[in-house]
N, C-alpha and C positions, 0 to 999 in steps of 0.2 A: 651612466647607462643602467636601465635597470634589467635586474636579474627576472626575465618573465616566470620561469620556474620556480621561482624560493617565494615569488608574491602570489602565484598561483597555489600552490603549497599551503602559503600562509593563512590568504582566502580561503583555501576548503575547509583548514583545520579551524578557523573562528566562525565559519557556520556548522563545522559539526557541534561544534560547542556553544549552537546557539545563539553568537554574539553575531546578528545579522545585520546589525547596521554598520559597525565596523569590516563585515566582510562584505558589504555592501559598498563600501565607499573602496575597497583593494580593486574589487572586479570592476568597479567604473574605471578605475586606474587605469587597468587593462583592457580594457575596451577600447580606450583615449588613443593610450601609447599604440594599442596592435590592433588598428580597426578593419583590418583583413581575419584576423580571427572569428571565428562564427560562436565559439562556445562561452565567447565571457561575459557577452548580453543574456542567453542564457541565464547562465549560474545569479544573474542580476534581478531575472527574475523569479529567482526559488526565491531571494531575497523578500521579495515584496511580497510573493505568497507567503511566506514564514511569519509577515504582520499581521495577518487576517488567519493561517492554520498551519503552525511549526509542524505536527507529522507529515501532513500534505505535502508539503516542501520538502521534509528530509525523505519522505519517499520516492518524490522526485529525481532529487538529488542523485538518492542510491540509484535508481533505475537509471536514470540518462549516464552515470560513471561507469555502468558493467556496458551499457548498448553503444554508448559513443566512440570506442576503440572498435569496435567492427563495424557501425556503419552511424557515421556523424550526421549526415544530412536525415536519415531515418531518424536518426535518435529526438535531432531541431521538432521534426515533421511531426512527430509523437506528442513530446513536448505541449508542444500549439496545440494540438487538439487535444488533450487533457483540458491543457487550461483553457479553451473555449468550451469543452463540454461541460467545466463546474460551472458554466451558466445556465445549467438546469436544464440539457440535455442530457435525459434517463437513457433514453435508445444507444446515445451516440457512448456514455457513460459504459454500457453493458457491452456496445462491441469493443471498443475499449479493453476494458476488462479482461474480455476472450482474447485478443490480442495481445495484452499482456503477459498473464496468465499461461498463455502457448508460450510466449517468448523466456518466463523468469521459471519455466517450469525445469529446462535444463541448467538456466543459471543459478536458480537457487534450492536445488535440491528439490523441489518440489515432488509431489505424487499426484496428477491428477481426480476429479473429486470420482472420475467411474474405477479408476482404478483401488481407489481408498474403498470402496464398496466391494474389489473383490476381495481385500485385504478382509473385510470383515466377516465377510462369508469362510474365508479360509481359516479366520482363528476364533470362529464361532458366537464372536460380539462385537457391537462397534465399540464398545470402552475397553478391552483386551487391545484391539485393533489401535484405537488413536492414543495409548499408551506404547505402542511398540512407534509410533512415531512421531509423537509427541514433541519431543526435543529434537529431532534432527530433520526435522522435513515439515513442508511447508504443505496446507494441501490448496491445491490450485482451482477456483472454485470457477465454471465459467459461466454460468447460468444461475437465475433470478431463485429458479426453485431450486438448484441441487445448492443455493446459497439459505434455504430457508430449510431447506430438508438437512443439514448437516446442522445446523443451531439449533434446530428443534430437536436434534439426535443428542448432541452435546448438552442440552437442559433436560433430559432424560436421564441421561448418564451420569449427571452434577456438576458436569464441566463449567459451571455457573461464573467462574471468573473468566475462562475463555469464552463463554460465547457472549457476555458481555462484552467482551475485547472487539469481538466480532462485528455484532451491531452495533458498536460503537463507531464503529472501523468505517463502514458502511451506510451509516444512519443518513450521511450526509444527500447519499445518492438516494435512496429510497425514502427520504423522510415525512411522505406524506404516504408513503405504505400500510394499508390497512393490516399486513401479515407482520409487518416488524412490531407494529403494536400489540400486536396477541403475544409475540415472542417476548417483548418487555413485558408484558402481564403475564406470564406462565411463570418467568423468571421470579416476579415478586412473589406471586404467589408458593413459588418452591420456596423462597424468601422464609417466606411469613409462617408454609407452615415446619419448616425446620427450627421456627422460634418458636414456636409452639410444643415444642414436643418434650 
């Protein structure tokens, strides 16, 4: 008999660690053995996303583990339409986002991006301000501009390794954005002339 918990266990802990073929091959186990279960096709396919984009996946991952224990069939439903919008639905990408975004904003500490602007007004700069939460809070960004108007505040401020992190993070869904490109050009050029000096 197999123990469904200790091979579920085991599956998560070899894709947190990456090794997605072998966690790949437990969650089809469990699919087999418990095909009333809805989450192990799922996790089957953070799998196959993780061959084409490992964050993609483990972001994934994270997010359907905190939404799945309050509501499973939402969490499925979510799921599906991520991964039918990284077929190059922007629109569907950005409500998304906003949906998100609302939802991981209680789960993950987050601060909203209007509320991080009153943050900044109150401690009189935005690098005073994303230094008081820097490490402990996430800021939830839900829109295209206040997602371009915060990187462009961060490459002002030198944040140079995070808002790289940023548009990196991003690039995917916007990648033929005329505005991301100015923001990879501003960046080098802060680059270049801090070589320079």
């Amino acid at each position: 008999m197999i123990n469904e918990n200790r091979l579920l266990n085991e599956a998560n802990s070899l894709f947190l660690q990456k090794k997605f073929e072998k966690a790949l091959f437990l969650y089809s186990q469990l699919s087999t053995e418990f095909p009333e279960n809805k989450e192990y096709p799922v996790y089957a396919l953070f799998c196959d996303i993780a061959s084409e984009d490992e964050q993609k996946a483990l972001s994934l991952f994270d997010y359907f583990s905190v939404v799945k224990n309050e509501n499973l069939d939402e969490a499925i439903h979510y799921v599906e339409d991520v991964i039918n919008a990284y077929d190059g639905d922007i629109d569907k990408m950005m409500e998304i986002l906003q949906d998100l975004s609302a939802s991981t904003v209680d789960a993950l500490d987050a601060i909203k991006y209007e509320d991080f602007k009153k943050l900044i007004e109150s401690r009189g700069s935005f690098r005073v301000a994303f230094e008081d939460i820097m490490f402990s809070t996430k800021v939830a960004i839900e829109s295209k501009e206040d997602f371009f108007d915060f990187v462009s505040k961060l490459i002002d401020n030198d944040f140079n390794n995070t808002a790289y992190t940023y548009l990196d993070g991003f690039n995917e869904y916007f990648s033929y954005d005329s505005e991301i490109e100015k923001l990879y050009k501003k960046l080098e050029e802060k680059k270049l002339a801090a070589n320079h000096k």
